[in-house]
LOZAVO-482880 format. One line per field, with one value per residue (C-alpha): residue number from 1; x, y, z. Coordinates in pm, 1 decimal, padded with zeros to 6 digits, m for minus. Layout:
BEGIN
n = (NUM  ...)
c1 = (X  ...)
c2 = (Y  ...)
c3 = (Z  ...)
This chain:
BEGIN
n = (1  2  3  4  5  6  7  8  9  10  11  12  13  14  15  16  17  18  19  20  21  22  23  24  25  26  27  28  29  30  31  32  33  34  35  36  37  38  39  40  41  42  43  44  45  46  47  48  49  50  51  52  53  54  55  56  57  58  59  60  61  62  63  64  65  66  67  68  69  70  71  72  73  74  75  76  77  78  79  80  81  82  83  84  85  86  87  88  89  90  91  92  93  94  95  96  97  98  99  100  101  102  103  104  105  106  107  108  109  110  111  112  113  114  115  116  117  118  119  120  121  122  123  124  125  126  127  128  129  130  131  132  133  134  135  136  137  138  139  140  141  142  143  144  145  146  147  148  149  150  151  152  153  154  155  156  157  158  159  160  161  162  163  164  165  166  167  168  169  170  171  172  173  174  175  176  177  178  179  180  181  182  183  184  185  186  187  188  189  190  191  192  193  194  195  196  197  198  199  200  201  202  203  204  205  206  207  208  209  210  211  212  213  214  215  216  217  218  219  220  221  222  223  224  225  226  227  228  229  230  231  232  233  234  235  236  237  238  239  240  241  242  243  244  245  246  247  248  249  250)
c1 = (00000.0  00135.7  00194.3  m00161.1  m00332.0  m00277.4  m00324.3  m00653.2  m00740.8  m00676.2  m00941.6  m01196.4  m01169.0  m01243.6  m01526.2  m01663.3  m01741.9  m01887.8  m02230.1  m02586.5  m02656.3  m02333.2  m02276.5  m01899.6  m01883.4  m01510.7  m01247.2  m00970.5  m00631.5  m00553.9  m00724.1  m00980.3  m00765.0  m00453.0  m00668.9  m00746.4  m00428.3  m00349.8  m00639.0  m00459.4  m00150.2  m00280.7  m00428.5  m00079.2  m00031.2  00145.2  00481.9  00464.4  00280.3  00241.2  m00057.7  m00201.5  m00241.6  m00377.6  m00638.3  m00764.3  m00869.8  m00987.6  m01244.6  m01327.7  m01434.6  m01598.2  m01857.1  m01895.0  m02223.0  m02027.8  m02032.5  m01760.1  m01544.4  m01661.5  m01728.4  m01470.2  m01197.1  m01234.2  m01374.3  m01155.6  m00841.3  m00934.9  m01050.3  m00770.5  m00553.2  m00725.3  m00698.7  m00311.4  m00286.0  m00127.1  m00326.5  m00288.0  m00046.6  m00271.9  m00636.4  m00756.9  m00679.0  m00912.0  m01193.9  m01234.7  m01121.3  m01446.0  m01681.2  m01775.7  m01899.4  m02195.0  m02313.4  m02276.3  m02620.2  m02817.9  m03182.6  m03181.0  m03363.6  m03349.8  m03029.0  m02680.9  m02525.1  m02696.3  m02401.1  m02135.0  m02339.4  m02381.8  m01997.1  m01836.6  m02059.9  m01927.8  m01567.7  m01590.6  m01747.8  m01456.9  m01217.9  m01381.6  m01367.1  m00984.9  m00993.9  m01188.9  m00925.6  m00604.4  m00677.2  m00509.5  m00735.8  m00856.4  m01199.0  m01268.7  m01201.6  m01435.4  m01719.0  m01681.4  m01734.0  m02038.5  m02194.1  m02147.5  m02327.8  m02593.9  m02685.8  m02650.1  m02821.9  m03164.5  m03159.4  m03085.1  m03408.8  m03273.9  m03361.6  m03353.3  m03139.8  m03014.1  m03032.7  m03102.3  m02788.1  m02569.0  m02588.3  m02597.5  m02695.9  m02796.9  m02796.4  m02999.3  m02817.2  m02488.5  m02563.4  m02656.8  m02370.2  m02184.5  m02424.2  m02253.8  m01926.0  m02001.5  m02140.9  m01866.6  m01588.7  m01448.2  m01538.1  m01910.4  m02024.7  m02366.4  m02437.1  m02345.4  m02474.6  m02866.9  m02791.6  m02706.9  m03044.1  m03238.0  m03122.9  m03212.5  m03556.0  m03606.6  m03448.8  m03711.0  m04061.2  m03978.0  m04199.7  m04080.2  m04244.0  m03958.8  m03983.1  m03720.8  m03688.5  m03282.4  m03219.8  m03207.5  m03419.8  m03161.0  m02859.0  m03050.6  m03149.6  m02785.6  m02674.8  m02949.9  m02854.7  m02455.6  m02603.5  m02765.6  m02416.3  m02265.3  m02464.7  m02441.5  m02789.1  m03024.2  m03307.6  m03576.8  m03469.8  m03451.9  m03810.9  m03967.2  m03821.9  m03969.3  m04288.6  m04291.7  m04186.1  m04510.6  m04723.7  m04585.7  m04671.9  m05022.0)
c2 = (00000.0  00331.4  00647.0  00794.9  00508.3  00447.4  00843.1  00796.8  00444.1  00662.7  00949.0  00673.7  00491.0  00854.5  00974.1  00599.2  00746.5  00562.3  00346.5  00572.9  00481.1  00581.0  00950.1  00984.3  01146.6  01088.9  01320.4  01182.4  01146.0  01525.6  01759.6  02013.8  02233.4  02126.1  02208.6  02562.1  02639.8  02577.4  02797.2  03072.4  03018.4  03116.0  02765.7  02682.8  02295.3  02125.3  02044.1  01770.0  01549.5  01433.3  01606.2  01244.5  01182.6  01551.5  01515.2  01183.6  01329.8  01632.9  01437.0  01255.9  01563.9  01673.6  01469.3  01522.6  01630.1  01894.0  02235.7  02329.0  02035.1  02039.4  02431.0  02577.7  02358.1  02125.3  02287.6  02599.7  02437.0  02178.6  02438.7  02681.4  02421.3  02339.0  02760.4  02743.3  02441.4  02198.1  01917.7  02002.8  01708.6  01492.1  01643.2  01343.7  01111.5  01378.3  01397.3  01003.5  00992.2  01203.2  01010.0  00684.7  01020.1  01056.4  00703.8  00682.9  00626.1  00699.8  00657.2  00762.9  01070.4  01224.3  01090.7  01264.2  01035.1  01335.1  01553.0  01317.7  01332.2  01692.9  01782.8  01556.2  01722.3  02056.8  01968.4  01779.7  02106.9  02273.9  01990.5  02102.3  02429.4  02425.3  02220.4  02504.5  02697.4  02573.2  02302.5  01992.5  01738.6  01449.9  01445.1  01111.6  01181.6  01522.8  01305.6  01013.7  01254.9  01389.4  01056.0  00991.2  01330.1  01316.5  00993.8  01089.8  01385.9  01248.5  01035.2  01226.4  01176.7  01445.9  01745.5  01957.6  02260.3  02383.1  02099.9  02252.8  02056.4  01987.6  02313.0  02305.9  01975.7  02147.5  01880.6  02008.3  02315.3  02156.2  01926.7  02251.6  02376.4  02058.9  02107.4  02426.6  02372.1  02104.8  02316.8  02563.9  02287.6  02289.2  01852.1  01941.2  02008.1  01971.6  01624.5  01619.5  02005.7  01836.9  01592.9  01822.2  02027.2  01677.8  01641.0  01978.8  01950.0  01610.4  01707.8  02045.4  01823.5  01512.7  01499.9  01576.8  01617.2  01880.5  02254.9  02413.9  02712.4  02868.1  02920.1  02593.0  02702.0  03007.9  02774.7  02531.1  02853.0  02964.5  02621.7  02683.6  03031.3  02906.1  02607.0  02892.5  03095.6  02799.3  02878.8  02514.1  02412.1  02293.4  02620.3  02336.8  02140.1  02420.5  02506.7  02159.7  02158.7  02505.7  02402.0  02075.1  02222.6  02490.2  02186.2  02039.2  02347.2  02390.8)
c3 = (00000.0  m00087.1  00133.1  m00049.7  00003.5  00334.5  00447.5  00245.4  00488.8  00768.1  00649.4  00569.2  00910.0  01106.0  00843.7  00912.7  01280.8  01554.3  01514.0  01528.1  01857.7  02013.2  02153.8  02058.6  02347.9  02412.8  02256.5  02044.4  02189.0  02250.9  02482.3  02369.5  02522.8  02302.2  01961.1  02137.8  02160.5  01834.5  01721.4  01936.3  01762.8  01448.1  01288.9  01197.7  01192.8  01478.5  01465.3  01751.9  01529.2  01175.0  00972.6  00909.4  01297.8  01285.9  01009.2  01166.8  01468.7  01304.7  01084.0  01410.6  01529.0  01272.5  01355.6  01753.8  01855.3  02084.2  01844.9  02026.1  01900.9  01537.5  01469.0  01682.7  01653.3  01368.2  01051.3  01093.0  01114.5  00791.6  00615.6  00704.2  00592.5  00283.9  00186.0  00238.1  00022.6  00326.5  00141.2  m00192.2  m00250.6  m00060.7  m00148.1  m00350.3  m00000.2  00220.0  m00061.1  m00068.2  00304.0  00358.6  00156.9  00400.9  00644.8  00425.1  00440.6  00796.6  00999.5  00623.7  00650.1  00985.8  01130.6  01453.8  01620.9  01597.8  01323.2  01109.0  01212.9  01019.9  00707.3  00714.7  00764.9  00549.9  00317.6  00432.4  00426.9  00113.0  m00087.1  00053.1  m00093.8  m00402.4  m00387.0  m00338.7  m00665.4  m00815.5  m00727.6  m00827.1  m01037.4  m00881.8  m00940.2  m01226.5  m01355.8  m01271.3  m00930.0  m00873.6  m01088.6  m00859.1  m00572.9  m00729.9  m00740.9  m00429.0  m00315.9  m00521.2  m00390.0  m00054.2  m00095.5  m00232.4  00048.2  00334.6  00580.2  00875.0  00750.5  01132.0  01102.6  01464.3  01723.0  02058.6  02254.2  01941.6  01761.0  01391.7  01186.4  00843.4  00595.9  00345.6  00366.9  00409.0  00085.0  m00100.3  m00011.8  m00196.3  m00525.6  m00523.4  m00564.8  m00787.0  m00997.5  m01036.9  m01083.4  m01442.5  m01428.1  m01428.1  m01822.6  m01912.5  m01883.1  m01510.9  m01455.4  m01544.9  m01296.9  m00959.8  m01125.0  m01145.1  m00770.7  m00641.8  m00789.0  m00620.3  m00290.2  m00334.3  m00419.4  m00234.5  00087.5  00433.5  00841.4  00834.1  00808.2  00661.2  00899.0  00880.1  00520.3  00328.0  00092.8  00035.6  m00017.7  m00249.5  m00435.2  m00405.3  m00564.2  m00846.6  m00974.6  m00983.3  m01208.0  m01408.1  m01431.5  m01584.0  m01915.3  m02004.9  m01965.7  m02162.0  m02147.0  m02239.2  m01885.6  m01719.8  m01806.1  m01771.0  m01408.8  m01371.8  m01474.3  m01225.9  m00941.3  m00984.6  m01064.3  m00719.7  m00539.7  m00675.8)
């Protein structure tokens, strides 16, 4: 197994998480305390350890139902990291390393295994995005990715935005945020752009108990108007999902 390969193991087993019915309610090997002083010290990465042993726990955390473990600590220093290009030699290992988060607990609504799904969607947009930016990765890889959002993404059953003990779960919103950057990446033509519409129409018209209350609708719309910017597709598609989505409502 190479180097890649097994750095990408490693980000699989921590997106993998613990089972549904388990809190995670221990922290990973170093303190909260440690990660806050690394905050303080300007989000630079540790030298006392190496950056794999640093992204495991990270993603670990990323899916803690404490907010102050996975807002405050976690997804600013990944996505700190990802902006100053630390994994730009290893961003195809996070991306896949991220992907087993959004199967994790799937089908199930109203326990915390919601808050993996929703933030590897989070972090993997931002994978993406950094892609967007500098152009380091294949086709095949960003396309696989897709796939496996998209099919999370119609099947996501939590839809419960602000949780009142573990702060933000924000799937939907989370997910849109995921179409997004799909959308923009250079991968996408107009094939694949139908497909995140296709999605964001069933995601829209496919019945929920849920009330969409802090701005999911604004992100999906968000995710729609950068589809739109792409000027790739099809005006007829466009229109027939127009008209279906007013027959829905009416």
């Amino acid at each position: 197994m190479s180097s890649r390969e097994g750095t990408s193991a490693a980000y699989r087993a921590a997106a993998a998480g613990c089972r549904p019915q388990d809190a995670c309610a221990t922290v990973g090997p170093m303190s909260e305390a440690y990660w806050q002083a690394v905050m303080q010290t300007g989000r630079r990465v540790p030298i006392d350890r190496s950056l794999d042993e640093s992204t495991v726990e990270l993603i670990e955390m990323l899916g803690h139902p404490n907010p102050r473990l996975r807002e405050d600590l976690a997804y600013p220093l990944l996505t700190t990291w990802l902006a100053e290009g630390v994994y730009d030699d290893l961003l195809t290992g996070l991306g896949d390393g991220v992907l087993p988060g959004l199967r994790y607990g799937l089908g199930h609504d109203g326990d915390v295994s919601v808050i993996r799904r929703s933030y590897s969607a989070l972090l993997l947009a931002e994978v993406v995005g950094r892609d967007n930016q500098a152009h380091l990765l294949a086709s095949e890889t960003v396309l696989g990715w897709g796939d496996h959002a998209t099919s999370w993404y119609v099947r996501e059953q939590d839809h419960r935005g602000w949780l009142p003990e573990q702060g933000w779960a924000h799937a939907i919103a989370h997910g849109a945020d995921l179409l997004g950057a799909l959308a923009r990446s250079r991968h996408f033509g107009r094939l694949e752009l139908t497909v995140l519409l296709d999605v964001i129409a069933d995601r829209v018209l496919q019945p929920t108990s849920h009330i969409w209350r802090h701005g999911e609708d604004d992100r999906l719309a968000y995710a729609v108007m950068t589809l739109l910017h792409r000027n790739s597709l099809d005006p007829a598609i466009v229109e027939q999902d127009r008209e279906l989505e007013a027959a829905e409502v009416s």
